[in-house]
Backbone bond lengths (Angstrom), bond angles and torsions (degrees), N, CA, C in turn:
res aa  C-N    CA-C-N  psi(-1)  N-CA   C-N-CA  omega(-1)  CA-C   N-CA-C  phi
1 X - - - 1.462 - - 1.528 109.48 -
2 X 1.327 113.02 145.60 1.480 120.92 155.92 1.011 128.29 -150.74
3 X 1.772 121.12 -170.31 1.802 119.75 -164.04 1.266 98.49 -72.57
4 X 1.174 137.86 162.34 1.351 143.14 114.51 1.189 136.27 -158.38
5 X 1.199 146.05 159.55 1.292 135.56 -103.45 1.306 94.52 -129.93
6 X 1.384 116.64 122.79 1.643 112.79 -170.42 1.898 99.97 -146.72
7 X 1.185 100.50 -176.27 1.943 110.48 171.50 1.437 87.97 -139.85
8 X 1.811 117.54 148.62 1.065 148.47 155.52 1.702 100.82 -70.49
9 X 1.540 119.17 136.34 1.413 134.29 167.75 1.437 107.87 -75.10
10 X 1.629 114.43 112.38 1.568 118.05 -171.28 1.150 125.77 100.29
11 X 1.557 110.96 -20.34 1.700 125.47 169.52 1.511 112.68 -80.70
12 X 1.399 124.80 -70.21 1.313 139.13 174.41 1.376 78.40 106.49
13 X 0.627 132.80 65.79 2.020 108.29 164.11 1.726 102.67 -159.40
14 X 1.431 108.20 149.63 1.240 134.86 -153.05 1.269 97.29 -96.08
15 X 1.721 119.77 138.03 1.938 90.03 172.22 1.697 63.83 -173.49
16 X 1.619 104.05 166.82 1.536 144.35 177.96 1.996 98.36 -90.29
17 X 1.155 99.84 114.34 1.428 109.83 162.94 1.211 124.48 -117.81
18 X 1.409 116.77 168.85 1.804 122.17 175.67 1.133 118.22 -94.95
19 X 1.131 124.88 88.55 1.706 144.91 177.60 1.512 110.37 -85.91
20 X 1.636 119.24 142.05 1.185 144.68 -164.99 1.779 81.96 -124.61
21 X 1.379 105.68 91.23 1.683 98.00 175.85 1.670 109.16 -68.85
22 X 1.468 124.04 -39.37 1.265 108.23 -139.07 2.104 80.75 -100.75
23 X 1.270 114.32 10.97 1.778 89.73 165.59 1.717 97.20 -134.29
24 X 1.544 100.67 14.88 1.522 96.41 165.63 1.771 108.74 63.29
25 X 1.805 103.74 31.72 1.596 93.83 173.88 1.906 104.32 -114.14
26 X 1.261 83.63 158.60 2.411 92.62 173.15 1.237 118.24 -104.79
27 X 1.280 131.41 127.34 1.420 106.93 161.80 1.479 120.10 -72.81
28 X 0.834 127.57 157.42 1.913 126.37 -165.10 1.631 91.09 -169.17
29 X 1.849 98.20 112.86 1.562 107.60 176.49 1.772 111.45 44.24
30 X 1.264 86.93 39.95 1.858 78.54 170.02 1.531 123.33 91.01
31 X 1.273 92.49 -23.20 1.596 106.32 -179.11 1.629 124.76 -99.79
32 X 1.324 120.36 127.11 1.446 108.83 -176.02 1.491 104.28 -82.12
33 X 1.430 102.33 144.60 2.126 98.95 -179.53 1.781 88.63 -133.70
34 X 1.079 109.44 161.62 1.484 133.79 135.33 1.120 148.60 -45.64
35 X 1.612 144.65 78.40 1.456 136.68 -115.14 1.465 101.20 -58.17
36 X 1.348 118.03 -29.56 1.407 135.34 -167.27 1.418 107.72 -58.97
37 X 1.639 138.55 -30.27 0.844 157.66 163.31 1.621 119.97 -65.89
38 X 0.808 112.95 -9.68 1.606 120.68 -168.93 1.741 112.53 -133.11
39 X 1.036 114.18 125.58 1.732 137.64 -170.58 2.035 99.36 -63.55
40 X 1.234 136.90 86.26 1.720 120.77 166.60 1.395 122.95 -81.68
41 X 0.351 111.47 126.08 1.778 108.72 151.20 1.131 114.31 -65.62
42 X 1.842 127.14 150.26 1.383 124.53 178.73 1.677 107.61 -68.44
43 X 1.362 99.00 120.95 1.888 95.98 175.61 1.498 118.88 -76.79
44 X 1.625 116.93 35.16 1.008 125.16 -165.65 1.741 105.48 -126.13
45 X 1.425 128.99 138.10 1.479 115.89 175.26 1.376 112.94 -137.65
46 X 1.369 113.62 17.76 1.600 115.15 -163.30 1.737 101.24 -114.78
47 X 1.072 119.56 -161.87 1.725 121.58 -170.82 1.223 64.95 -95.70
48 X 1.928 100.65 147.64 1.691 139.20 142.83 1.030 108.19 -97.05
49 X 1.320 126.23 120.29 0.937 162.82 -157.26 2.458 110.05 -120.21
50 X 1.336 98.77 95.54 1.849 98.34 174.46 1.249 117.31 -80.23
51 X 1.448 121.32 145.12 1.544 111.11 141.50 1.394 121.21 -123.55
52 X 1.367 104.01 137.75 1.381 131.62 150.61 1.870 134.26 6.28
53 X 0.902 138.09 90.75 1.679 103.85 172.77 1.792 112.00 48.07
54 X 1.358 105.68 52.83 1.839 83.49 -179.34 1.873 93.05 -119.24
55 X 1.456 106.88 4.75 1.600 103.97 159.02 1.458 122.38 -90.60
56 X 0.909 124.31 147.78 1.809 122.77 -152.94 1.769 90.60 -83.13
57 X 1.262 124.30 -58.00 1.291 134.09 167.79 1.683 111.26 -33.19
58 X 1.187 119.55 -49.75 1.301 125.12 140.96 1.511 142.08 31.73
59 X 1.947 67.74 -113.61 1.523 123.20 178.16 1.827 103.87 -80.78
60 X 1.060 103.25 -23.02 1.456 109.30 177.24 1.877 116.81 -73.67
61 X 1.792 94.05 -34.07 1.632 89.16 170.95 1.492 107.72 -75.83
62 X 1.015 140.59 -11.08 1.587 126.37 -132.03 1.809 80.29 -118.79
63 X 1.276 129.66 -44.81 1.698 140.99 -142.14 1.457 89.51 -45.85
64 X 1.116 133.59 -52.84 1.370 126.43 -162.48 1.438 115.33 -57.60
65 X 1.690 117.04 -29.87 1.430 107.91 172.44 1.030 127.91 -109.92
66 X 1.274 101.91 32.69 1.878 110.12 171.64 1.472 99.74 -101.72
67 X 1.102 147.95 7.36 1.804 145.52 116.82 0.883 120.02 -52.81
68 X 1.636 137.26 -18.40 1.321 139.79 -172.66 1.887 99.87 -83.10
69 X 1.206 122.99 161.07 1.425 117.51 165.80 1.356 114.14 -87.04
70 X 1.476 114.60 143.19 1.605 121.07 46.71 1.352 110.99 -97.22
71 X 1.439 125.15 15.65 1.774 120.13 -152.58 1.467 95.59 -112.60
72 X 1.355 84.65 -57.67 1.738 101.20 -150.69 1.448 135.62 59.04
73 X 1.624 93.53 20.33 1.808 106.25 -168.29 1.989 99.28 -138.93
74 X 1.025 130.48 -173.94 1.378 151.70 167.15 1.342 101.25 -96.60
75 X 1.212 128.60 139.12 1.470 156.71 159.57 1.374 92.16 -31.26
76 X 1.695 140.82 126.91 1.365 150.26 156.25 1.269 115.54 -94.04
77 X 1.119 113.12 -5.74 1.642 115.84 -158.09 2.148 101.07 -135.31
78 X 1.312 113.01 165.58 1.497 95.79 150.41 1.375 117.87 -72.67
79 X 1.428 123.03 163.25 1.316 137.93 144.06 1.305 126.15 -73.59
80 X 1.098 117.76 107.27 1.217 98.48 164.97 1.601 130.90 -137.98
81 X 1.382 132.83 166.48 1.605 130.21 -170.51 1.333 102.50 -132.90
82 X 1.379 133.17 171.76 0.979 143.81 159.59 1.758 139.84 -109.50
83 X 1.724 98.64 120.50 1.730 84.28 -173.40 1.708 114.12 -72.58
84 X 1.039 119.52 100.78 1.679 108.68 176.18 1.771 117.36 -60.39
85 X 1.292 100.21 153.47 1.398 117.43 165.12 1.433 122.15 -10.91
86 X 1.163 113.44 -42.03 1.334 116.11 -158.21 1.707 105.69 -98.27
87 X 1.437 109.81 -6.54 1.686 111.83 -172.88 1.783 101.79 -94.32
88 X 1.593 126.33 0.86 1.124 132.88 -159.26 1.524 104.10 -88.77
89 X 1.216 105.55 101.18 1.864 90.42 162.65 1.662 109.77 -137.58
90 X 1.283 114.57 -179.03 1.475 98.27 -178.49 1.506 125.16 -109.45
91 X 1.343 114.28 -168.74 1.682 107.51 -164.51 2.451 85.17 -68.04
92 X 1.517 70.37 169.65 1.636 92.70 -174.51 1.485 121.56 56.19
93 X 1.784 107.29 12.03 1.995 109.84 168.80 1.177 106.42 -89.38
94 X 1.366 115.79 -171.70 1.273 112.19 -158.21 2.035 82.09 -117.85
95 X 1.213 80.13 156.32 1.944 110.16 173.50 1.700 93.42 -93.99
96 X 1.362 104.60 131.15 1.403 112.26 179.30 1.856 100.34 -91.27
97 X 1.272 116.56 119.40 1.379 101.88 157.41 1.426 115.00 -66.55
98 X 1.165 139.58 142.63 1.666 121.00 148.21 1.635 118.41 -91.24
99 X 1.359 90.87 161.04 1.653 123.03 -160.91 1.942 87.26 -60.79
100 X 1.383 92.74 126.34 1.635 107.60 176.24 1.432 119.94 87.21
101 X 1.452 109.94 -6.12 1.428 109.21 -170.13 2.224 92.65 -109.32
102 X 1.560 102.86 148.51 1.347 90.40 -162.38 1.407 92.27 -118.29
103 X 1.058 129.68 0.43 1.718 155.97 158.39 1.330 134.35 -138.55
104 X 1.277 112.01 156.12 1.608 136.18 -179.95 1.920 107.51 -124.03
105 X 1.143 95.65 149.39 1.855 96.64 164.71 1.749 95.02 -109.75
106 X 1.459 90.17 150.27 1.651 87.86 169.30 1.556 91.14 -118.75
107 X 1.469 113.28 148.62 1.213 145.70 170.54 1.650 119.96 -106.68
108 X 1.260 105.67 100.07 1.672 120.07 -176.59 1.707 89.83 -71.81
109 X 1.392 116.48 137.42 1.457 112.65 167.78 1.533 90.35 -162.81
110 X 2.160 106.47 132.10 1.333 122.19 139.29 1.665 117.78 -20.65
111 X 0.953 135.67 112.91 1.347 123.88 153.69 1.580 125.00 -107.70
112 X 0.700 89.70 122.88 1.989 111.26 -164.69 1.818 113.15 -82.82
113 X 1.361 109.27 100.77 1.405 93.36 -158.95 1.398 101.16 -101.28
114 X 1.746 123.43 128.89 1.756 119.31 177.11 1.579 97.35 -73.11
115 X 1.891 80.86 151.38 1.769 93.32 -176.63 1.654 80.08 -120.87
116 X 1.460 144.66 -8.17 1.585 114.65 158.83 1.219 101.54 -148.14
117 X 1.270 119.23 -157.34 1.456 125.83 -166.92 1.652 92.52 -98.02
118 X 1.558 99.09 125.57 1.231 104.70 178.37 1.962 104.17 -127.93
119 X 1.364 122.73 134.53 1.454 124.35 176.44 1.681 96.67 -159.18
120 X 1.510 93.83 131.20 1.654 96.34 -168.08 1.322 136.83 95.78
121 X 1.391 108.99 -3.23 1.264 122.78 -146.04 2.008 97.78 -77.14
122 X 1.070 111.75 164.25 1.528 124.16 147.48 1.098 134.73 -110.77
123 X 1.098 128.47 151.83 1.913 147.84 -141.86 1.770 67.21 -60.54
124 X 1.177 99.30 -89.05 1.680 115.65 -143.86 1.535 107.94 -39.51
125 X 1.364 126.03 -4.36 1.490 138.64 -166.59 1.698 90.10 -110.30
126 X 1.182 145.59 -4.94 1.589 121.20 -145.03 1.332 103.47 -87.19
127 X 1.603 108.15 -30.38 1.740 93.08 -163.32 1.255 118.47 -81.80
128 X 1.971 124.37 0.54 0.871 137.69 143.42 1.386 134.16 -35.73
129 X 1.746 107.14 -19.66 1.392 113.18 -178.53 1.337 112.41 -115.58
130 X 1.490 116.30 -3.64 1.483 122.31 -177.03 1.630 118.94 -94.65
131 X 1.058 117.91 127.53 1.447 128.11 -160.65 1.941 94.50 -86.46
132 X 0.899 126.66 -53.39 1.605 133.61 170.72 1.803 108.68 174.66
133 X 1.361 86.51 178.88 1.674 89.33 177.37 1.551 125.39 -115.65
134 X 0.925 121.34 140.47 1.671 121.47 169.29 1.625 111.17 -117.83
135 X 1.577 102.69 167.47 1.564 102.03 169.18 1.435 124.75 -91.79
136 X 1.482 131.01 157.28 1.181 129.15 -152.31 2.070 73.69 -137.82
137 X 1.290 92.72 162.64 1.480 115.16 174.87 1.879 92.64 -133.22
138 X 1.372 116.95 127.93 1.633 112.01 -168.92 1.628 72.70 -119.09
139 X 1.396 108.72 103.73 1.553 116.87 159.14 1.199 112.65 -55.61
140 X 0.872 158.84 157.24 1.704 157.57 92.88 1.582 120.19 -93.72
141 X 1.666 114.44 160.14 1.840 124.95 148.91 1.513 83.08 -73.09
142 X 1.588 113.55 145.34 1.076 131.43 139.91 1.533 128.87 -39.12
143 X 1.653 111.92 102.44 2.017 92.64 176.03 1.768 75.15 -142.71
144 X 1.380 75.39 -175.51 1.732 110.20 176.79 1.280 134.00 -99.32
145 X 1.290 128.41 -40.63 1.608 138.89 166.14 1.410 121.25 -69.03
146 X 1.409 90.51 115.83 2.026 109.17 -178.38 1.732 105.44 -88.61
147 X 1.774 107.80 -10.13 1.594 113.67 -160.46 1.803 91.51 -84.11
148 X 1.207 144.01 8.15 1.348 123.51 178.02 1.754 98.36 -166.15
149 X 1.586 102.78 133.13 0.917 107.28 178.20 1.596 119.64 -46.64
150 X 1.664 103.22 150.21 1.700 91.16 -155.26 1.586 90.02 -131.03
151 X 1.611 110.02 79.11 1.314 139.69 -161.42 1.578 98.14 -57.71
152 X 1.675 119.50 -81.66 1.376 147.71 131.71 1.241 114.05 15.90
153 X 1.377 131.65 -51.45 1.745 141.70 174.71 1.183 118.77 -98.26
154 X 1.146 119.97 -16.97 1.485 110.95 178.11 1.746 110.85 -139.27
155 X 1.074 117.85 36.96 1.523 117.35 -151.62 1.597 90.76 -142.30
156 X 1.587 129.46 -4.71 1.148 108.87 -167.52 1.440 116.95 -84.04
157 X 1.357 122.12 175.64 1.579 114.31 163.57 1.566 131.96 -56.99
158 X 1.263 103.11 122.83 1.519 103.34 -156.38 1.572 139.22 109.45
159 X 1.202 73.46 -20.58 2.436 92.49 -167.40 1.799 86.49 -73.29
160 X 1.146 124.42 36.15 1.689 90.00 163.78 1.840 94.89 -175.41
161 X 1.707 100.71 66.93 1.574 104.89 157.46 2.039 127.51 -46.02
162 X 0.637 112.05 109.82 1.583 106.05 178.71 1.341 112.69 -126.81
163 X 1.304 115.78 149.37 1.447 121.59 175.48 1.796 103.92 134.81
164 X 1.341 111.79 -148.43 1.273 120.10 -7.11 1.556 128.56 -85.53
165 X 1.235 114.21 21.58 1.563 131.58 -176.25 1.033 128.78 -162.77
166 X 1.223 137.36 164.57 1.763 116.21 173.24 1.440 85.29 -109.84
167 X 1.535 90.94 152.48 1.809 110.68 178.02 2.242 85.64 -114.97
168 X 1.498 85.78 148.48 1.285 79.54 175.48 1.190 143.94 -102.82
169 X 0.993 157.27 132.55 1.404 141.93 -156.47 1.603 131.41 -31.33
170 X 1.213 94.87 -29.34 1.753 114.27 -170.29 1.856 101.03 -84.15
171 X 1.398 107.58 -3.66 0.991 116.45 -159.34 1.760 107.35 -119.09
172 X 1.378 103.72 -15.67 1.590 112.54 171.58 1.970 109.24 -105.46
173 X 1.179 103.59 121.75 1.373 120.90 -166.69 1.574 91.79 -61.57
174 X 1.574 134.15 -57.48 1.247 122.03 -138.93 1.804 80.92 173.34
175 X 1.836 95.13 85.85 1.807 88.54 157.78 1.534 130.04 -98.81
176 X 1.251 88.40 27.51 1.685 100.67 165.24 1.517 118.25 -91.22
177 X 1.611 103.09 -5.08 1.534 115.86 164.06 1.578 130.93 -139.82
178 X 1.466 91.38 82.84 2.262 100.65 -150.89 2.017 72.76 -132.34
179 X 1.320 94.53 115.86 1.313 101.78 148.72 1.596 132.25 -67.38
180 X 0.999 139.60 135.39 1.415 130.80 -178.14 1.618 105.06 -115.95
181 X 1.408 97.30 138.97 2.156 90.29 178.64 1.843 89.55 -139.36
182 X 1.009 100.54 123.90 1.960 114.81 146.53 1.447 142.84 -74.45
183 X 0.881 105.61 81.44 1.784 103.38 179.30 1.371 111.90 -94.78
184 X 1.777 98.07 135.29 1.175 119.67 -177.38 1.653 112.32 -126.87
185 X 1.833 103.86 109.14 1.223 125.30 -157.75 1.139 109.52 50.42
186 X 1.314 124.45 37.45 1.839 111.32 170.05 1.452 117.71 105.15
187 X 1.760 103.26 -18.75 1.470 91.55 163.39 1.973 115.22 -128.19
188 X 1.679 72.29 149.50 2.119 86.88 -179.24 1.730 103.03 -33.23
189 X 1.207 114.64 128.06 1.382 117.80 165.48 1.586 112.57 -122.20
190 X 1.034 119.94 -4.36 1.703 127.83 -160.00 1.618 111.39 -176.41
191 X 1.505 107.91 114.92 1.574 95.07 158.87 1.570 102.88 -138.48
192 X 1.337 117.08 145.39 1.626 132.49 -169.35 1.506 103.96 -134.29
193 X 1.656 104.09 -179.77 1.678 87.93 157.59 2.187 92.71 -174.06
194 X 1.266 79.61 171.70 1.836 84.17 -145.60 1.808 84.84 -71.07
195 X 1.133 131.91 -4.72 1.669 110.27 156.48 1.285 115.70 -52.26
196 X 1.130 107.76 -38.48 1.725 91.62 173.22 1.429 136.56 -89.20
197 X 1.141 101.41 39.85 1.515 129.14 176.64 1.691 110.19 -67.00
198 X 1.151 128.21 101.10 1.834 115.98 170.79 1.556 111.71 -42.41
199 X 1.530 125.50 -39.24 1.402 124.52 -151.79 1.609 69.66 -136.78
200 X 1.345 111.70 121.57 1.470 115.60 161.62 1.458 105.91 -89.89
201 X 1.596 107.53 155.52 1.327 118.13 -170.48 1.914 113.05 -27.75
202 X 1.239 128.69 -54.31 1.694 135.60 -148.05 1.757 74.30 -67.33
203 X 1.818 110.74 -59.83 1.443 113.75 -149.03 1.973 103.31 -55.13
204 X 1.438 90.27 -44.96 1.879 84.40 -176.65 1.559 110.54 -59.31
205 X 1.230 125.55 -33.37 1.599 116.97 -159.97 1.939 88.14 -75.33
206 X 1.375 103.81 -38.53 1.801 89.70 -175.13 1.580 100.32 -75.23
207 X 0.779 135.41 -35.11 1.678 118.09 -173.57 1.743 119.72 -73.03
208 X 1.105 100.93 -28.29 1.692 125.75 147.18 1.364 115.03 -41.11
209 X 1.084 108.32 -87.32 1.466 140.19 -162.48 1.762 90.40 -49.81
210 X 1.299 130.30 -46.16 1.069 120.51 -140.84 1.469 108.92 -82.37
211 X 1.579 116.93 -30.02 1.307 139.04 170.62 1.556 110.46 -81.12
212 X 1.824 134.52 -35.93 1.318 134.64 -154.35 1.744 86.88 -145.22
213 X 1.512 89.16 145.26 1.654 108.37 162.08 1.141 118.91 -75.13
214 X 1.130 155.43 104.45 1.723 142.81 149.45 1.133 112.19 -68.81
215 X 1.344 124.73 139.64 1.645 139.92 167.49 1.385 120.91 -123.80
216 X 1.272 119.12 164.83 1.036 124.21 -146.28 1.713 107.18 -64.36
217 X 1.298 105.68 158.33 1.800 105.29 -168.65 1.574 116.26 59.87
218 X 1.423 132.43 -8.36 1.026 122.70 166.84 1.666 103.15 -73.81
219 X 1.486 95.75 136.29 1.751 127.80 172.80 1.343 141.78 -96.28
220 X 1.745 109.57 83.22 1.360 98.17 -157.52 1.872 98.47 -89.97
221 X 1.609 129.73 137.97 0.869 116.01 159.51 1.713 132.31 -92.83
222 X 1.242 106.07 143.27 1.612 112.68 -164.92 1.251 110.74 -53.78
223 X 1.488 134.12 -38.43 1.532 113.47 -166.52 1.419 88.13 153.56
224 X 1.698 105.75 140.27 1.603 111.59 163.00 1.407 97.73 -87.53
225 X 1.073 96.45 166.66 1.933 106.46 173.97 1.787 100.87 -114.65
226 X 1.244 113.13 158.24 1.616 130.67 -159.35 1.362 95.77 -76.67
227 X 1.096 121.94 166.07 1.681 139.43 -161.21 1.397 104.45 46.78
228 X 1.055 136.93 83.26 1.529 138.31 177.13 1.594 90.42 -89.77
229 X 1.634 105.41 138.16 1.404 107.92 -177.29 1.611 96.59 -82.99
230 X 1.762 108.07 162.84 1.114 105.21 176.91 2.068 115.88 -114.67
231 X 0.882 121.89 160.78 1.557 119.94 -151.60 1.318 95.23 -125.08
232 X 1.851 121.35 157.16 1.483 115.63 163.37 1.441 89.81 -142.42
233 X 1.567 107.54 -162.82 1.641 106.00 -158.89 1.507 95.03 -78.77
234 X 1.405 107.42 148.22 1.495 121.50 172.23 1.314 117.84 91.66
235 X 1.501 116.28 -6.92 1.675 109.95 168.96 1.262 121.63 -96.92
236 X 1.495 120.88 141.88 0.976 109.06 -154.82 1.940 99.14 -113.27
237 X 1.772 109.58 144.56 1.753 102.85 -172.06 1.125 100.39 -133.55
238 X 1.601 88.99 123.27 1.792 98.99 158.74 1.661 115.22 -114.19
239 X 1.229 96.87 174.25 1.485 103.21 -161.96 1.721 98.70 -142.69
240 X 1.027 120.94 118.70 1.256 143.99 162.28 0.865 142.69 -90.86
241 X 1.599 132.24 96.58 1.266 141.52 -168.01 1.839 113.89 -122.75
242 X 1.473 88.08 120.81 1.421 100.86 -165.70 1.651 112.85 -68.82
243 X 1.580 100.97 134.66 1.496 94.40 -157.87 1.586 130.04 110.78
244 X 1.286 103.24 -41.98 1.080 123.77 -178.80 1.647 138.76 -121.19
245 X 1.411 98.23 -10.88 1.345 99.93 172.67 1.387 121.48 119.19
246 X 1.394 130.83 -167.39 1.745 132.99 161.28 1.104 126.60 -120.87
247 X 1.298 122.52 144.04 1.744 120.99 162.95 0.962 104.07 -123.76
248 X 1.597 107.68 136.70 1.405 122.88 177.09 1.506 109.37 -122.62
249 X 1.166 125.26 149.56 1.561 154.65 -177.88 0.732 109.00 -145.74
250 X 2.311 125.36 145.06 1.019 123.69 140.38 2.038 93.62 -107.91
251 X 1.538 77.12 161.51 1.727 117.28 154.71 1.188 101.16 -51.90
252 X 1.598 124.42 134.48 1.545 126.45 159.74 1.673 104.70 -164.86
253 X 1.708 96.79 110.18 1.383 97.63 -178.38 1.651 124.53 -54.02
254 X 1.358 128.84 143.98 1.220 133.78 -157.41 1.597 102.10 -70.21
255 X 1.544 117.87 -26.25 1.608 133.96 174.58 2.005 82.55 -42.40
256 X 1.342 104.77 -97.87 1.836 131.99 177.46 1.587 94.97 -10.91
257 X 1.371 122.47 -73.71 0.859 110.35 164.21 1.946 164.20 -8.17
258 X 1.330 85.88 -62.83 0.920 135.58 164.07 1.690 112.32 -67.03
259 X 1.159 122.78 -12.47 1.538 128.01 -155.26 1.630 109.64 -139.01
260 X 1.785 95.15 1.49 1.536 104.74 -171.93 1.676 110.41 101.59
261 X 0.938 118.48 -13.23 1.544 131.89 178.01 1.348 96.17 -38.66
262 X 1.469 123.98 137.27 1.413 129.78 131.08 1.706 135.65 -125.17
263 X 1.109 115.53 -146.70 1.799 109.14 -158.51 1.906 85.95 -100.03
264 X 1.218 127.42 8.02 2.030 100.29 179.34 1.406 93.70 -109.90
């Protein structure tokens, strides 16, 4: 067991708990549970911050149409978008389907949490600025175009479960080697792992950093990896990242919702 830093769903309040990272259990009043069992809040309060193609597998589907226009070149820079406020919920909420859409992709992503204000920084300096990591779920509708921000698909309420805790840096051996696995309703749908990162963690925070300020609690996540499974109402996805723990979500159409519906 160890600390890490989470909020109770309905409490609002910040506090150090006893986490079982590698089977994803809490102690709570004495009792060990299953994160899946227990209500979080996102332990996150700063801008989330995505990137782009930063899995080589990726970047490997896409290479052929970055010659195509408007570019006609490969990405020089990161990509990046922003999860707003409103996509934040925590492990065990529900993923809103929206009305007309008959799928979602879920996006397993590292999330990299700053512990100060970092601008300028260098690779070999980064983990100096990282407070620890949690998992992020990067909801999206399924589309195709990387050429315009894709506000509409990935921006809705809900698209960005995180948690359920931050583990802390001092506490991750080497997240340049964290397997990640997705299960959907119980079975393996996806496994990756942050070696295959183009910009490993130190390199993204300096290529970041060098153009944008990050401050503290802001959350940049590392990268979806290619084949993102895709989800409909009622399945439920967790995501497993070794080291760090689980997040679980179900699917729940916004209709259900709407009607008192929730994610058990």
């Amino acid at each position: 067991m160890s600390h890490v830093k989470a909020s109770l769903h309905g409490l609002g309040v910040w506090d150090e708990v006893q986490a079982n990272t590698n089977d994803a259990t809490v102690e709570l009043h004495g009792q060990k549970q299953p994160v899946s069992d227990v209500s979080w809040n996102p332990p996150v309060k700063g801008t989330v911050y995505g990137v782009l193609l930063n899995y080589q597998g990726k970047y490997d589907e896409l290479k052929e149409q970055f010659n195509e226009a408007p570019y006609k070149q490969p990405p020089k820079a990161p990509i990046l978008y922003i999860k707003p406020a409103n996509t934040l919920s925590g492990c065990n909420q529900p993923i809103p389907l929206p009305e007309g859409e008959k799928e979602l992709e879920a996006g397993a992503a590292l999330a990299v949490v700053v512990g100060k204000t970092a601008t300028h920084i260098k690779a070999e300096d980064a983990y100096k600025y990282i407070e620890g990591y949690t998992i992020a779920n990067d909801v999206s509708i399924p589309h195709e175009s990387y050429y315009r921000p894709a506000i509409k698909q990935k921006a809705r309420d809900g698209f960005c479960p995180i948690g359920p805790w931050i583990v802390s840096q001092d506490d991750v051996t080497d997240p340049g080697e964290l397997e990640t696995r997705v299960y959907i309703n119980g079975e393996l749908k996806q496994v990756n792992n942050t070696k295959n990162l183009i910009r490993s963690i130190p390199v993204l925070l300096e290529d970041v950093t060098e153009f944008m300020t990050l401050r503290k609690g802001d959350v940049l996540l590392a990268g979806v990896p290619e084949q993102s499974p895709h989800v409909k109402d009622g399945d439920e996805i967790r995501i497993e990242i070794d080291g760090i723990g689980a997040l679980v979500n179900k699917v729940v159409s916004e209709e259900k919702l709407a009607e008192g519906g929730h994610a058990s």
